[in-house]
C-alpha positions in Angstrom: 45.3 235.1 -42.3 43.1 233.8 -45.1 42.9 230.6 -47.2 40.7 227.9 -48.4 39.2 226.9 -45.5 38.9 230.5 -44.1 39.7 234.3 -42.9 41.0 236.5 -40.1 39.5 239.7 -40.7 39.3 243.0 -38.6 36.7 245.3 -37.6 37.8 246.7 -41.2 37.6 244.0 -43.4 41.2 243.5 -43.5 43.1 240.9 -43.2 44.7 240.1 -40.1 47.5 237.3 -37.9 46.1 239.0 -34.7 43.6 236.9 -33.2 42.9 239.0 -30.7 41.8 241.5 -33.5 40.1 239.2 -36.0 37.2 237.5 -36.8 37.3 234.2 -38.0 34.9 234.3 -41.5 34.4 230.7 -43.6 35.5 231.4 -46.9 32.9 231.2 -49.6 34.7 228.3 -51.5 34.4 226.5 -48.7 30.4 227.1 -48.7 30.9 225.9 -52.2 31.7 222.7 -51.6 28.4 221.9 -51.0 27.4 221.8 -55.0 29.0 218.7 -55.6 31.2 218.0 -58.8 30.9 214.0 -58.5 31.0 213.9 -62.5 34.7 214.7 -62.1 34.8 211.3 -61.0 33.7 209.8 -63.6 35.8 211.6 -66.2 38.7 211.2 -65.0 38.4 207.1 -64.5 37.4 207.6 -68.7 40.2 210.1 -69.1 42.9 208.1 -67.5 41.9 204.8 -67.0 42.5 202.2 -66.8 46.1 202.6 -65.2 47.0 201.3 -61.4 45.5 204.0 -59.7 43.5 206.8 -62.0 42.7 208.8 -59.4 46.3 209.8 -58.7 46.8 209.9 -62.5 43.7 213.0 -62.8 45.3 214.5 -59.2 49.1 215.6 -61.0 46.9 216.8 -64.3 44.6 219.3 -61.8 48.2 220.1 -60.0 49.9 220.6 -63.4 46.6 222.8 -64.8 46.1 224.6 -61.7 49.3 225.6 -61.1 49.7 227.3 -65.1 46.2 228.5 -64.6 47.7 230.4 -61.7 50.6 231.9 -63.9 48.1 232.8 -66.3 45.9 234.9 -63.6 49.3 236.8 -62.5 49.7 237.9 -65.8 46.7 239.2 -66.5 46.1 240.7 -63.6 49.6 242.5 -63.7 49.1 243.5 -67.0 45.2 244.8 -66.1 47.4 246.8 -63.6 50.0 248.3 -66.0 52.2 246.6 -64.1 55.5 245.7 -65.8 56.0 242.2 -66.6 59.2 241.1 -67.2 59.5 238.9 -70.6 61.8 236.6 -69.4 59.4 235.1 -66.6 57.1 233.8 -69.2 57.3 230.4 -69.6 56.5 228.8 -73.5 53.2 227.3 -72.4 51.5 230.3 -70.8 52.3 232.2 -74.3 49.0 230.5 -75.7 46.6 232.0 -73.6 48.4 235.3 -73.2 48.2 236.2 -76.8 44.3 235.1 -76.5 44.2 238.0 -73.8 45.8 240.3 -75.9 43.5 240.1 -78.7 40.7 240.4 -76.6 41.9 243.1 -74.6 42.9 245.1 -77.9 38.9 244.0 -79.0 37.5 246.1 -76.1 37.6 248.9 -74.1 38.3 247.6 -70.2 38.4 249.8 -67.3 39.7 247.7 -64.1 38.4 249.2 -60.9 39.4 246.3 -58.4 41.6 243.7 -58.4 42.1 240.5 -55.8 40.0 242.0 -53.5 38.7 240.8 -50.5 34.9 241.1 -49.9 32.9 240.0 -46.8 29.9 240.1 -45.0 29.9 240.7 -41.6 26.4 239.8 -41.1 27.0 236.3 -42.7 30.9 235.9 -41.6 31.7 234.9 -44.9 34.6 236.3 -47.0 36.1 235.5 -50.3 38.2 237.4 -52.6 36.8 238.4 -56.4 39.0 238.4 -58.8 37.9 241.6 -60.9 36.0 244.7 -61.2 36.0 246.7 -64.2 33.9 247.8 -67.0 33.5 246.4 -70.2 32.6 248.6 -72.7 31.1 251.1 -70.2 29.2 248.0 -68.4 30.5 247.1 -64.9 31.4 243.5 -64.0 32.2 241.5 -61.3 33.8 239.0 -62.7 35.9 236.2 -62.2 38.6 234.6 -64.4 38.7 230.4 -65.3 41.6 228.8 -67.7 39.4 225.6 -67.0 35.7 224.7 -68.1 33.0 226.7 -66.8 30.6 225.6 -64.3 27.5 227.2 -62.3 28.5 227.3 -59.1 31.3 229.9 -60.6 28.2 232.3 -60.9 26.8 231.5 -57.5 30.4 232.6 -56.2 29.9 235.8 -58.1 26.4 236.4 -57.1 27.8 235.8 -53.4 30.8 238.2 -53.9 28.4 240.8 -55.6 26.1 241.1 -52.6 29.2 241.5 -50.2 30.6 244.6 -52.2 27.4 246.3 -52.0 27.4 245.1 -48.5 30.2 247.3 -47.9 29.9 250.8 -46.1 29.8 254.2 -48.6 33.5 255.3 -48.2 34.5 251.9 -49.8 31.6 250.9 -51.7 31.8 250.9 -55.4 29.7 253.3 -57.1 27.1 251.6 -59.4 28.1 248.1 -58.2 24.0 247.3 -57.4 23.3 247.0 -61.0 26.8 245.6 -61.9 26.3 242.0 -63.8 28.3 239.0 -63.0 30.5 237.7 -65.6 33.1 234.4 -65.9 35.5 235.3 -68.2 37.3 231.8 -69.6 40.8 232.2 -71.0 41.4 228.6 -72.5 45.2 227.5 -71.6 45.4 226.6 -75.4 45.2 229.8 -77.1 41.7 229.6 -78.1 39.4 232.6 -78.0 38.7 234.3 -74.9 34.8 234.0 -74.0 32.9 236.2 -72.3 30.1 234.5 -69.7 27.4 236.6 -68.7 24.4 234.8 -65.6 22.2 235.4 -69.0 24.2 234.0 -71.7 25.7 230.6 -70.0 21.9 229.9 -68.4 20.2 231.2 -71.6 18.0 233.9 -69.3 16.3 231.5 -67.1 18.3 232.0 -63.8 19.2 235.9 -62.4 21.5 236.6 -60.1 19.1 236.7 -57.3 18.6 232.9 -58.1 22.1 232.5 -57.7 22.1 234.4 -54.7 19.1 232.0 -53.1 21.4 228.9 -54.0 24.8 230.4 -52.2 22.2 230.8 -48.9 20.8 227.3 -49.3 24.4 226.1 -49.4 25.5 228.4 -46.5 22.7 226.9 -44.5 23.6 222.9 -45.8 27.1 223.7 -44.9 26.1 225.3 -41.0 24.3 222.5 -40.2 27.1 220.1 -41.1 29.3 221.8 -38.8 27.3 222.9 -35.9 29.7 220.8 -33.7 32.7 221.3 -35.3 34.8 223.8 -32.7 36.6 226.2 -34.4 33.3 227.2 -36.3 31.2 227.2 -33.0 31.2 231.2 -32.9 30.8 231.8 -36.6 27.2 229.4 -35.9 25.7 230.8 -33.1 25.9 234.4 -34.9 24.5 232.9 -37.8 21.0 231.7 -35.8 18.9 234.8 -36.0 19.6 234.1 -39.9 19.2 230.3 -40.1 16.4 229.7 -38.1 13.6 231.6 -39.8 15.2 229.8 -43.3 14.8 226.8 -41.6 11.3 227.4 -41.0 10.7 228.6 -44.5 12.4 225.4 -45.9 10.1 223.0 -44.0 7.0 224.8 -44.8 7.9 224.5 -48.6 8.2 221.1 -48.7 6.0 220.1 -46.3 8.6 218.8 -43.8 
């Protein structure tokens, strides 16, 4: 079982409908949520306001964008796959973006390694599911694709997802993924160029992945003590204690609390 909210995982990592043989792990989107986007807000009351209700107005555009930015994603990744894609399925306005991929694909040398695959942490229970691994011109990646604008917290997520993959035990773990980067890699649903995002180029060196890293564990802690009373996380908290208490201690001492 996994979505938004969360996944069932096994002693493996895999995902699982048994409860009786899964774990329940918070997803990391749903850490996530704690690095608010309220400017949405406010652009989308400029964007499609005034009208009766703007609000459901900027709703159907995210359902309309999301759901080509998901068409967009299964092509690429069947296509990263060699998988054949039949020509027929492609509808007129994904054909934009696709010949964007193309170009850029034909501009470098890319080697995928993983695809959709679930990562987790079993010390954190927290799981999520990266989009890519490959290399880049010889450099591994993981990486993470967005038809949409590009925002921060994408490379929070990344830093989060990196950490769980070299969390993962030798048999599985990827070899040279602890000095992979992190990179977003924005396909605009318009045709325009395909752009590369590395941590370094989108924050202009000032932030490392570490950073990143420290920001997904101050969200994971905002988010625990939000739901220490909420049921259905109750076991997922009281494993997390021998974790959160020491931060908590370390928070307060830094400012002074």
């Amino acid at each position: 079982m996994a979505n938004y909210n969360c996944y069932l995982l096994d002693k493996n990592g895999e995902v699982t409908t048994d409860l009786k043989k899964g774990d329940l792990y918070v997803s990391v989107s749903t850490i996530l949520k704690g690095e608010g986007k309220d400017f949405l807000v406010g652009w989308a009351l400029k964007t499609f306001g005034p009208q009766e209700d703007p609000m459901r107005a900027y709703k159907n555009y995210m359902d309309s964008v999301s759901d080509l930015g998901s068409r967009i994603h299964a092509y690429v990744e069947k296509d990263l796959k060699g998988e054949t894609i039949d020509a027929n399925s492609i509808r007129e306005d994904e054909l934009p973006a696709i010949s964007s991929f193309h170009t850029w694909k034909n501009e470098h040398d890319i080697k995928l390694i993983a695809s959709e695959r679930i990562v987790s942490s079993p010390r954190y229970r927290i799981a999520g599911t990266v989009d890519l691994v490959c290399r880049i011109d010889g450099k591994l990646f993981v990486a993470d694709w967005k038809t949409g604008g590009v925002y921060a917290s994408a490379f929070t997520q990344m830093a989060a997802y990196k950490s769980f993959l070299e969390e993962e035990p030798a048999s599985r773990r990827i070899k040279g993924i602890k000095d992979a980067d992190i990179m977003v890699l924005q396909l605009p649903r318009n045709g325009d160029p395909l752009s590369m995002h590395t941590i370094d180029s989108y924050h202009k060196g000032r932030v490392k992945i570490e950073d990143e890293l420290g920001v997904f564990h101050s969200l994971r802690y905002i988010w625990a003590q939000r739901n220490m009373k909420v049921k259905k996380w109750e076991p997922l908290i009281k494993n997390m204690q021998d974790v959160l208490s020491p931060l908590n201690e370390r928070f307060k001492k830094a400012f002074k609390l």
